[in-house]
Legacy VTK file of the C-alpha trace (Angstrom):
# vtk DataFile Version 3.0
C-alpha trace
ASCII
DATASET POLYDATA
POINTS 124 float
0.000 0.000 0.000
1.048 3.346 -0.860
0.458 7.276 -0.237
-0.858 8.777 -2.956
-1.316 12.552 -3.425
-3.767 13.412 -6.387
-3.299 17.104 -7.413
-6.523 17.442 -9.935
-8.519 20.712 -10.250
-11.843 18.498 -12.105
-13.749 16.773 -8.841
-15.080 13.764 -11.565
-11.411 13.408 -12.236
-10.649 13.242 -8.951
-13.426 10.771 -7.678
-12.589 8.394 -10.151
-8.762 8.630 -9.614
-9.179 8.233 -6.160
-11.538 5.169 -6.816
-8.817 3.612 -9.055
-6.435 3.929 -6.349
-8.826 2.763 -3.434
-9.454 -0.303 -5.266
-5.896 -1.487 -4.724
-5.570 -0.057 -0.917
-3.428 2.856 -2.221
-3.720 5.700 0.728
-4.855 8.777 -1.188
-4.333 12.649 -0.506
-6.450 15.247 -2.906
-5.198 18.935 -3.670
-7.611 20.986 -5.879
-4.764 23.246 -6.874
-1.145 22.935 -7.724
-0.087 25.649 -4.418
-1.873 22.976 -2.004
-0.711 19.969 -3.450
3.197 21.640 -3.684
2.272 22.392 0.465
0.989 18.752 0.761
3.824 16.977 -0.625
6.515 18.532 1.328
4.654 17.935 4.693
2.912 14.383 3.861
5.787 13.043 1.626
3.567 10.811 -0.272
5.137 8.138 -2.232
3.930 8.971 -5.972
2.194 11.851 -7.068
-0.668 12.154 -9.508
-0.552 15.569 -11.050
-2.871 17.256 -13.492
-1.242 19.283 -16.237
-3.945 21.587 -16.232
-4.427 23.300 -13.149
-5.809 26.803 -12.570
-3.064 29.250 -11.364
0.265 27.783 -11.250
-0.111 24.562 -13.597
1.055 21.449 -12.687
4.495 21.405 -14.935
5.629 24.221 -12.568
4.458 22.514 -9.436
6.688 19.901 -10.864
9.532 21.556 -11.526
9.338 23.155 -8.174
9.026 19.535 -6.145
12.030 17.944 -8.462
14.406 20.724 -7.326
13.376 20.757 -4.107
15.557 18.083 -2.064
12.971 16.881 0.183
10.270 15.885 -2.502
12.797 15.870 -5.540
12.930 11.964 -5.427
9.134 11.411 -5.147
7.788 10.371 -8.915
5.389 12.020 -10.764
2.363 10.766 -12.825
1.265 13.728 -15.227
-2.073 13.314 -16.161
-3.330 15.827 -18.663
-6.319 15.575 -21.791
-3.224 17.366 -24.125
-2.235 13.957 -25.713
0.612 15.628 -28.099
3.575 14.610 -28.675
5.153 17.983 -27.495
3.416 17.958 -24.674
4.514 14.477 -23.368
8.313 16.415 -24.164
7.273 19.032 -21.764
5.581 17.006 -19.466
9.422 15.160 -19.354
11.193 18.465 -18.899
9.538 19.561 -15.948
10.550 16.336 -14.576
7.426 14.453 -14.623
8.374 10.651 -14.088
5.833 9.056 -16.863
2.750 10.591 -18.327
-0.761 9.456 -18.833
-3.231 11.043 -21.351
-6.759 11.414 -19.986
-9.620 9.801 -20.165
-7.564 7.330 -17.385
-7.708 3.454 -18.227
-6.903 1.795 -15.127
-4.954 -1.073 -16.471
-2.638 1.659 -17.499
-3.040 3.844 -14.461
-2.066 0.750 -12.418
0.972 -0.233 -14.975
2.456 3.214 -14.736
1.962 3.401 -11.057
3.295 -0.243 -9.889
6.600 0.595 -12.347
7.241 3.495 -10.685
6.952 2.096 -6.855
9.045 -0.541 -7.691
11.765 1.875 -8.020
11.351 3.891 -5.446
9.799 2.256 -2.416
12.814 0.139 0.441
LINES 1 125
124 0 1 2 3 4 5 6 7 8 9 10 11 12 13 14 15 16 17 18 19 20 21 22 23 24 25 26 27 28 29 30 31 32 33 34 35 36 37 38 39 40 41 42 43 44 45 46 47 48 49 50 51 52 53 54 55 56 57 58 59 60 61 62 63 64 65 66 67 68 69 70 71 72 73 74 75 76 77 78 79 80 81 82 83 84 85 86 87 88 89 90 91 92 93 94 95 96 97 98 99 100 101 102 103 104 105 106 107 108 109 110 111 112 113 114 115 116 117 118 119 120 121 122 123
Protein backbone atom coordinates (compact mmCIF):
# COMPACT_ATOMS: atom_id res chain seq x y z
CA UNK A 1 0.00 0.00 0.00
CA UNK A 2 1.05 3.35 -0.86
CA UNK A 3 0.46 7.28 -0.24
CA UNK A 4 -0.86 8.78 -2.96
CA UNK A 5 -1.32 12.55 -3.43
CA UNK A 6 -3.77 13.41 -6.39
CA UNK A 7 -3.30 17.10 -7.41
CA UNK A 8 -6.52 17.44 -9.94
CA UNK A 9 -8.52 20.71 -10.25
CA UNK A 10 -11.84 18.50 -12.11
CA UNK A 11 -13.75 16.77 -8.84
CA UNK A 12 -15.08 13.76 -11.57
CA UNK A 13 -11.41 13.41 -12.24
CA UNK A 14 -10.65 13.24 -8.95
CA UNK A 15 -13.43 10.77 -7.68
CA UNK A 16 -12.59 8.39 -10.15
CA UNK A 17 -8.76 8.63 -9.61
CA UNK A 18 -9.18 8.23 -6.16
CA UNK A 19 -11.54 5.17 -6.82
CA UNK A 20 -8.82 3.61 -9.05
CA UNK A 21 -6.43 3.93 -6.35
CA UNK A 22 -8.83 2.76 -3.43
CA UNK A 23 -9.45 -0.30 -5.27
CA UNK A 24 -5.90 -1.49 -4.72
CA UNK A 25 -5.57 -0.06 -0.92
CA UNK A 26 -3.43 2.86 -2.22
CA UNK A 27 -3.72 5.70 0.73
CA UNK A 28 -4.86 8.78 -1.19
CA UNK A 29 -4.33 12.65 -0.51
CA UNK A 30 -6.45 15.25 -2.91
CA UNK A 31 -5.20 18.93 -3.67
CA UNK A 32 -7.61 20.99 -5.88
CA UNK A 33 -4.76 23.25 -6.87
CA UNK A 34 -1.15 22.93 -7.72
CA UNK A 35 -0.09 25.65 -4.42
CA UNK A 36 -1.87 22.98 -2.00
CA UNK A 37 -0.71 19.97 -3.45
CA UNK A 38 3.20 21.64 -3.68
CA UNK A 39 2.27 22.39 0.47
CA UNK A 40 0.99 18.75 0.76
CA UNK A 41 3.82 16.98 -0.62
CA UNK A 42 6.51 18.53 1.33
CA UNK A 43 4.65 17.94 4.69
CA UNK A 44 2.91 14.38 3.86
CA UNK A 45 5.79 13.04 1.63
CA UNK A 46 3.57 10.81 -0.27
CA UNK A 47 5.14 8.14 -2.23
CA UNK A 48 3.93 8.97 -5.97
CA UNK A 49 2.19 11.85 -7.07
CA UNK A 50 -0.67 12.15 -9.51
CA UNK A 51 -0.55 15.57 -11.05
CA UNK A 52 -2.87 17.26 -13.49
CA UNK A 53 -1.24 19.28 -16.24
CA UNK A 54 -3.95 21.59 -16.23
CA UNK A 55 -4.43 23.30 -13.15
CA UNK A 56 -5.81 26.80 -12.57
CA UNK A 57 -3.06 29.25 -11.36
CA UNK A 58 0.27 27.78 -11.25
CA UNK A 59 -0.11 24.56 -13.60
CA UNK A 60 1.05 21.45 -12.69
CA UNK A 61 4.50 21.40 -14.93
CA UNK A 62 5.63 24.22 -12.57
CA UNK A 63 4.46 22.51 -9.44
CA UNK A 64 6.69 19.90 -10.86
CA UNK A 65 9.53 21.56 -11.53
CA UNK A 66 9.34 23.16 -8.17
CA UNK A 67 9.03 19.53 -6.15
CA UNK A 68 12.03 17.94 -8.46
CA UNK A 69 14.41 20.72 -7.33
CA UNK A 70 13.38 20.76 -4.11
CA UNK A 71 15.56 18.08 -2.06
CA UNK A 72 12.97 16.88 0.18
CA UNK A 73 10.27 15.89 -2.50
CA UNK A 74 12.80 15.87 -5.54
CA UNK A 75 12.93 11.96 -5.43
CA UNK A 76 9.13 11.41 -5.15
CA UNK A 77 7.79 10.37 -8.91
CA UNK A 78 5.39 12.02 -10.76
CA UNK A 79 2.36 10.77 -12.82
CA UNK A 80 1.26 13.73 -15.23
CA UNK A 81 -2.07 13.31 -16.16
CA UNK A 82 -3.33 15.83 -18.66
CA UNK A 83 -6.32 15.57 -21.79
CA UNK A 84 -3.22 17.37 -24.13
CA UNK A 85 -2.23 13.96 -25.71
CA UNK A 86 0.61 15.63 -28.10
CA UNK A 87 3.57 14.61 -28.68
CA UNK A 88 5.15 17.98 -27.49
CA UNK A 89 3.42 17.96 -24.67
CA UNK A 90 4.51 14.48 -23.37
CA UNK A 91 8.31 16.41 -24.16
CA UNK A 92 7.27 19.03 -21.76
CA UNK A 93 5.58 17.01 -19.47
CA UNK A 94 9.42 15.16 -19.35
CA UNK A 95 11.19 18.46 -18.90
CA UNK A 96 9.54 19.56 -15.95
CA UNK A 97 10.55 16.34 -14.58
CA UNK A 98 7.43 14.45 -14.62
CA UNK A 99 8.37 10.65 -14.09
CA UNK A 100 5.83 9.06 -16.86
CA UNK A 101 2.75 10.59 -18.33
CA UNK A 102 -0.76 9.46 -18.83
CA UNK A 103 -3.23 11.04 -21.35
CA UNK A 104 -6.76 11.41 -19.99
CA UNK A 105 -9.62 9.80 -20.17
CA UNK A 106 -7.56 7.33 -17.38
CA UNK A 107 -7.71 3.45 -18.23
CA UNK A 108 -6.90 1.79 -15.13
CA UNK A 109 -4.95 -1.07 -16.47
CA UNK A 110 -2.64 1.66 -17.50
CA UNK A 111 -3.04 3.84 -14.46
CA UNK A 112 -2.07 0.75 -12.42
CA UNK A 113 0.97 -0.23 -14.97
CA UNK A 114 2.46 3.21 -14.74
CA UNK A 115 1.96 3.40 -11.06
CA UNK A 116 3.29 -0.24 -9.89
CA UNK A 117 6.60 0.60 -12.35
CA UNK A 118 7.24 3.49 -10.68
CA UNK A 119 6.95 2.10 -6.86
CA UNK A 120 9.05 -0.54 -7.69
CA UNK A 121 11.76 1.88 -8.02
CA UNK A 122 11.35 3.89 -5.45
CA UNK A 123 9.80 2.26 -2.42
CA UNK A 124 12.81 0.14 0.44
Amino acid sequence: MAKVLVIEDNAANMKLATLLLRNVDHKVLCAADAEAGVAMARAELPDLILMDIQLPGMDGLEATALLKNDPLTAAIPVIALTAMAMKHDREKSRSAGCDAYIAKPLRYAELYAAINALLVRSLP
